[in-house]
C-alpha angles and dihedrals in degrees: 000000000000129000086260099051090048092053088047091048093053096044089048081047091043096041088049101047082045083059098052095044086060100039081052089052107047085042090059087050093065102047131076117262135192111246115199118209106233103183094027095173102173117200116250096234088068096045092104124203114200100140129217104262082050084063108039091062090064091042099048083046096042108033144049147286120288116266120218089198155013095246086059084075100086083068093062109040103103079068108052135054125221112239122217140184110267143151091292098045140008114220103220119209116307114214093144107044135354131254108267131118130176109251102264088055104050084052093051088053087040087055093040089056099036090053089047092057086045095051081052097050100050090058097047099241126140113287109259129185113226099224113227106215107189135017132162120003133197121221085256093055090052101047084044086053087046089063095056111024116055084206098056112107129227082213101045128166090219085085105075098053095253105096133067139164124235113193116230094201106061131055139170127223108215097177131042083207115109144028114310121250128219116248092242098057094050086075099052093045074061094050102054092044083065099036091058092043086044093053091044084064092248100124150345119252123205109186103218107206096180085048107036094221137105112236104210123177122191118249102202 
C-alpha cells in the first residue's frame, strides 16, 4: 500500500470512529442517567428528627405483621401493594427488603415523587426521579443488615410495609429539557417536599446522616 493510501485509509478510519463518538454522545444525552449529589449539604431545617420509637407507634398501628421470611409474603399479599420504578420514582437495587408497601404508604411515595417533579418544574429545571433504596424487611433481612450496618435496629419500622428510604444523595435525570440544577439543590427540592407533607400530618421523617437517606413512615 502506498503513503497515500495509507493516509486515505487512516482519515476514512478517523472520520468513522468521529461519527460513532457522536452518535455515542447525542445517544447519552437521551437517555436517563444517575446524578450523584457531591457536596450534598442539607438545611437543618430539613434535617427531621422523628425517631425511631416515634415511628414505630404509627407502623405497629398502620402495617402489617412481622415476616420471618421472604417466602411469608404470599399471606399478606391482599394487603400490600408491589412497588415498581415509574415516571415519579426509580427502586434501586434491594438487597435488604423487597418492594412492597401497604396502600397508604405507596401513595405517600407516589405523591413524594410526583410534588418533587412539580417543585422542578416550576422552576424550570431538568426533570429528576427521587430512588427509593429500602422498603419492607423480613426478620431475616434484618437480622442479615444487623450484621453489616451498626445502624440497622432489631425493632425497625421497615417491617410493617409502611415505611421506605429515599436517598438524598442520588438522583436520576430523566429529561435533558430545562434549566440544570445544581447537585446541591437537588437535596433540599427533596426536603421541602417532605417538610410540607410532614406538617400536613402524612408522615414522619427521620433525616439518616450515616446513611444519607430519609426514613419516612406513613401516618394514615
Amino acid at each position: 500500500m502506498n503513503k497515500i493510501s495509507r493516509f486515505s485509509a487512516r482519515g476514512s478510519l478517523c472520520k468513522t470512529l468521529a461519527f460513532v463518538l457522536v452518535a455515542i454522545t447525542v445517544s447519552s444525552c437521551q437517555c436517563s442517567e444517575e446524578v450523584k449529589v457531591v457536596n450534598s449539604v442539607v438545611e437543618g431545617r430539613y434535617q427531621f428528627g422523628d425517631i425511631n420509637s416515634t415511628q414505630l407507634k404509627a407502623a405497629t398501628r398502620l402495617g402489617i405483621e412481622p415476616l420471618e421470611e421472604r417466602d411469608d409474603l404470599e399471606k399478606v399479599a391482599d394487603k400490600l401493594v408491589e412497588i415498581k420504578t415509574n415516571d415519579m420514582y426509580k427502586v434501586d437495587r434491594l438487597d435488604y427488603s423487597v418492594p412492597y408497601l401497604i396502600p397508604s404508604a405507596a401513595t405517600l411515595l407516589h405523591d413524594i415523587g410526583r410534588s418533587f417533579q412539580d417543585r422542578l418544574h416550576e422552576d424550570g429545571y431538568r426533570k429528576h426521579r427521587i430512588i427509593v433504596t429500602s422498603v419492607l424487611r423480613t426478620q431475616e433481612d434484618v437480622d442479615r443488615l444487623m450484621g453489616k450496618n451498626q445502624n440497622a435496629t432489631k425493632k425497625s419500622c421497615h417491617m410493617y410495609a409502611t415505611t421506605f428510604d429515599i436517598t438524598y444523595v442520588r438522583f436520576e435525570r430523566i429529561s435533558m429539557e430545562g434549566k440544570p440544577i445544581a447537585d446541591s439543590k437537588l437535596c433540599n427540592v427533596l426536603g421541602a417536599v417532605l417538610e410540607k407533607l410532614r406538617d400536613e400530618g402524612r408522615c414522619f421523617v427521620k433525616f439518616e446522616n450515616n446513611q444519607h437517606c430519609f426514613h419516612i413512615t406513613t401516618r394514615s
